[in-house]
N, C-alpha and C positions, 0 to 999 in steps of 0.2 A: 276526244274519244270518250273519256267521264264525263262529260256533260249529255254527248250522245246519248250513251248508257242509262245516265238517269234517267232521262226523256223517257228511253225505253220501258224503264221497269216503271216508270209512273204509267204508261200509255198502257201496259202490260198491265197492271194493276187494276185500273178503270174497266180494263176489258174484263178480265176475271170476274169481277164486283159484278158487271149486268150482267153476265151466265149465269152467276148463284142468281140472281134475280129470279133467273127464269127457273131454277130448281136444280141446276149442272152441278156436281162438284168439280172442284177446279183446284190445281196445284202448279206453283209455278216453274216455269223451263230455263234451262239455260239456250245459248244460242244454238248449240250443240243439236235441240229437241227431247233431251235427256235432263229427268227431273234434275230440277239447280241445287238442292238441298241432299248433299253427299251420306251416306250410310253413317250410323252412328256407332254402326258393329263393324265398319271396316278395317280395322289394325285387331277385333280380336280373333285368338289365336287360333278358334274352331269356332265362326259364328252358328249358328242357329237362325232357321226360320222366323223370322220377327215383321208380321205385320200391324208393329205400333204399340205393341202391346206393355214396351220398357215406358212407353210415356214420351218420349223423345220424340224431335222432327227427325226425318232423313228416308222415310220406309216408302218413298216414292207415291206411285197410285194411291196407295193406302193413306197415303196424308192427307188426301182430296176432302174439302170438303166444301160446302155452302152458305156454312155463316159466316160473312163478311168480318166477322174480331176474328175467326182463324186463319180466314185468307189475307188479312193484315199482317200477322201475325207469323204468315210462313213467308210469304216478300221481304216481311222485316229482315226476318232471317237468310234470306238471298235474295242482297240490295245487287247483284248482277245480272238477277232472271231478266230476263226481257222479253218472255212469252210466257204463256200458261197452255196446261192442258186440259182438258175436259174429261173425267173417269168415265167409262162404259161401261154398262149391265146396273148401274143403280138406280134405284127409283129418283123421281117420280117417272123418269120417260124410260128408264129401260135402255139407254143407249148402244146402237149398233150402228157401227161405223164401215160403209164400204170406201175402201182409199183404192180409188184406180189410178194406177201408175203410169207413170208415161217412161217409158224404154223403150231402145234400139228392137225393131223387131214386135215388138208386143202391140193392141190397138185395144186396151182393157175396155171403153167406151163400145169397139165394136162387141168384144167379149162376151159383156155384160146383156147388150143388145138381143145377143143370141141366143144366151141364157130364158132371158124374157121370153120371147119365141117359142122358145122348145118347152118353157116350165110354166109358158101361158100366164104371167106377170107382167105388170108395169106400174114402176117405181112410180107412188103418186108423187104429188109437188113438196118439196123438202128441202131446207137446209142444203147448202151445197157450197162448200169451201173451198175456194180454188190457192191451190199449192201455188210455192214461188217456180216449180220446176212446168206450171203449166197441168198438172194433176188436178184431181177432185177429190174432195171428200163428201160425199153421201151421208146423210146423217138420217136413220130411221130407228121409229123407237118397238120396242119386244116386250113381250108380252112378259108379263110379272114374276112368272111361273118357270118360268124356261131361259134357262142359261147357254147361252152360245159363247164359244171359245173362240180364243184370237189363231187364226192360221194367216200363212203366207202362200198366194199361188194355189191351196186344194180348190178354190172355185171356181178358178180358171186365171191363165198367166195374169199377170200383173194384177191382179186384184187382192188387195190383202184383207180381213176382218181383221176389226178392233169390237172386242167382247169385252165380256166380264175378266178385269183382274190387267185392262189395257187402257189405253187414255189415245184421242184424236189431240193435236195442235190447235190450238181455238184460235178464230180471226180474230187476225190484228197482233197476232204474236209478231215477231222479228226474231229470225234465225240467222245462221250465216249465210244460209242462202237467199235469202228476200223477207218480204214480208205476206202471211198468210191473210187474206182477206174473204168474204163472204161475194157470193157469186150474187150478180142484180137480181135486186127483186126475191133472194131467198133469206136475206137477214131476221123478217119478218115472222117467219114459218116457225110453228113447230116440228119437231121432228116427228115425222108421216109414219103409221103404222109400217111395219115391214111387214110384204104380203107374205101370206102363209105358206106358197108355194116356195117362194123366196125362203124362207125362215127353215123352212123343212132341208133343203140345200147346205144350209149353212150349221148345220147341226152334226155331229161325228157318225156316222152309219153303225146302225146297233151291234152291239157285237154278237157273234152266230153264240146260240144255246149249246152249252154242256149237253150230252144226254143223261137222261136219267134212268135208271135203277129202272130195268122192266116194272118189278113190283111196284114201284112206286110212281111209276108215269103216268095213272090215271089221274092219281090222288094230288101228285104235284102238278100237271099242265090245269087242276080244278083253281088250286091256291096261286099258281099265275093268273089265271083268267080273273080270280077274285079281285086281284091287285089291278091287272090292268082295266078293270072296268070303274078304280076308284075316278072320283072328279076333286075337282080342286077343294081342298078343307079336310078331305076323309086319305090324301095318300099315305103320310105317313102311318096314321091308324092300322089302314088295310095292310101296307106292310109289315109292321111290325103286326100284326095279328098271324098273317099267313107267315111269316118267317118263324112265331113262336110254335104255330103248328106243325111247320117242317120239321123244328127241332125234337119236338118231344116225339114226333112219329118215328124218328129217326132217319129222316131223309134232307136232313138241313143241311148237311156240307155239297148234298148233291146240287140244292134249290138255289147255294146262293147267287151266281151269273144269271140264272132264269129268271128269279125274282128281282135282282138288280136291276136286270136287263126291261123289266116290266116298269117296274118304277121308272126308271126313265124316261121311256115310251111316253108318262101320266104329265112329266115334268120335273120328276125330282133328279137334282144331281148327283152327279156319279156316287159323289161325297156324301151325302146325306142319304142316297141310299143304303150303300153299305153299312154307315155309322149306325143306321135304323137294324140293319139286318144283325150285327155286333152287338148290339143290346140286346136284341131279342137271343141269340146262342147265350148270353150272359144271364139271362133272365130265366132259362131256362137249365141252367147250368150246366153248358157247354161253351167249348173254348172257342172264339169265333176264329 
């Protein structure tokens, strides 16, 4: 069984190594499918959020990476992994991962099919992983700007997203359940734009606008409109220009979901809008 083993994490190893090749970051698994390199905050007594930042291995996805001395370097350190995963949402491909599952009951293959249909899509030629349970995984890549989140089933049964802040199983891994290998003739491929139809699906439904302040609903749906007509280079700007407006007008606690909610719309995340909109009440010296 330790010889097995090793086999594995060397085969496991080699596979990891050509993904960075291709620009993946990669982190290795145990057989489980759950990163192999255990938390370093797991026995203290009130951890805290740590994505890496002690300096340590163990922070899962966030270990991933693409230079071959770090991907040596985290197998070193779990000589038991015998798979690897692949991070989603980082550059250079942006990866977004659809995993259609195969269950009792579900035909995610049909699912998906229907989706296309009714959203006027179709998944060009890409990357295509086939699971040991008989599953796929989908491999397409997103655009630079836009952050899709990992759900289970919102796109329809058996279809899960793997986004930003989630990892796919990479071919050629060995879990307990079999081994994950690339579907013919897809090993080759880049991962295929994800169509925009698609892409729009796969993103969280805006959330409904606060209303605003009679008085100030001219003045504020202008400073949404400003924001949402930013392009890629000028969003943050625009926001933080129309949020410092909001504040000093005095209509900024009203604007902030409105102007959140626009930045989003451009491609900024939930996160970095806010955190823009928070400077700017700071900037203007108001409590965000």
């Amino acid at each position: 069984m330790a010889t097995t083993d090793r086999q594995a994490t060397t085969l496991a190893l080699a596979h990891a190594l050509s993904a960075a090749e291709r620009g993946l970051a990669v982190l290795p698994l145990s057989r489980s499918k759950l990163p192999a390199l255990p938390s370093p905050h797991r026995d203290d007594p009130a951890p805290s959020p740590c994505h890496g930042a002690c300096g340590r291995l163990g922070h899962g996805v966030y270990d991933a990476s693409s230079d071959p001395d770090r991907i040596r370097e985290l197998f070193a350190a779990a000589p038991w992994a015998t798979g690897y995963g692949i991070a989603c949402g980082l550059p250079p491909h942006h990866l977004i991962g659809l995993d259609l599952d195969v269950k009792t009951g579900t035909d995610s293959s049909a699912a998906l099919r229907e989706l296309a249909l009714r959203h006027l899509f179709t998944i060009p030629p890409t990357v295509v992983v086939v699971t040991p349970s008989g599953g796929r995984h989908l491999w397409l890549s997103g655009p630079p700007e836009v952050v899709v989140p990992n759900s289970a089933g919102r796109l329809a049964p058996g279809i899960d997203i793997r986004g930003a802040g989630g990892y796919l199983v990479g071919p050629g891994s060995r879990t307990g359940q079999g081994v994950y290998a690339a579907a013919p003739g897809t090993a080759h491929l880049a991962p295929a734009p994800c169509p925009r139809s698609l892409l729009r699906l796969l993103l969280p439904p805006p959330r409904a606008h606060q209303p605003l302040p009679a008085s100030a609903d001219g003045h504020g749906q202008g400073l949404v409109q400003f924001v949402l007509a930013a392009h890629e280079g000028q969003r943050n700007t625009r926001l933080f220009w129309a949020a410092c407006r909001a504040y000093e007008d005095g209509i900024g606690p009203a604007l902030v979901d409105p102007l959140a909610d626009a930045a989003r719309a451009t491609g900024l995340s939930e996160r970095e809008a806010r955190a823009t909109i928070a400077s700017a009440a700071r900037m203007t010296g108001h409590r965000p």
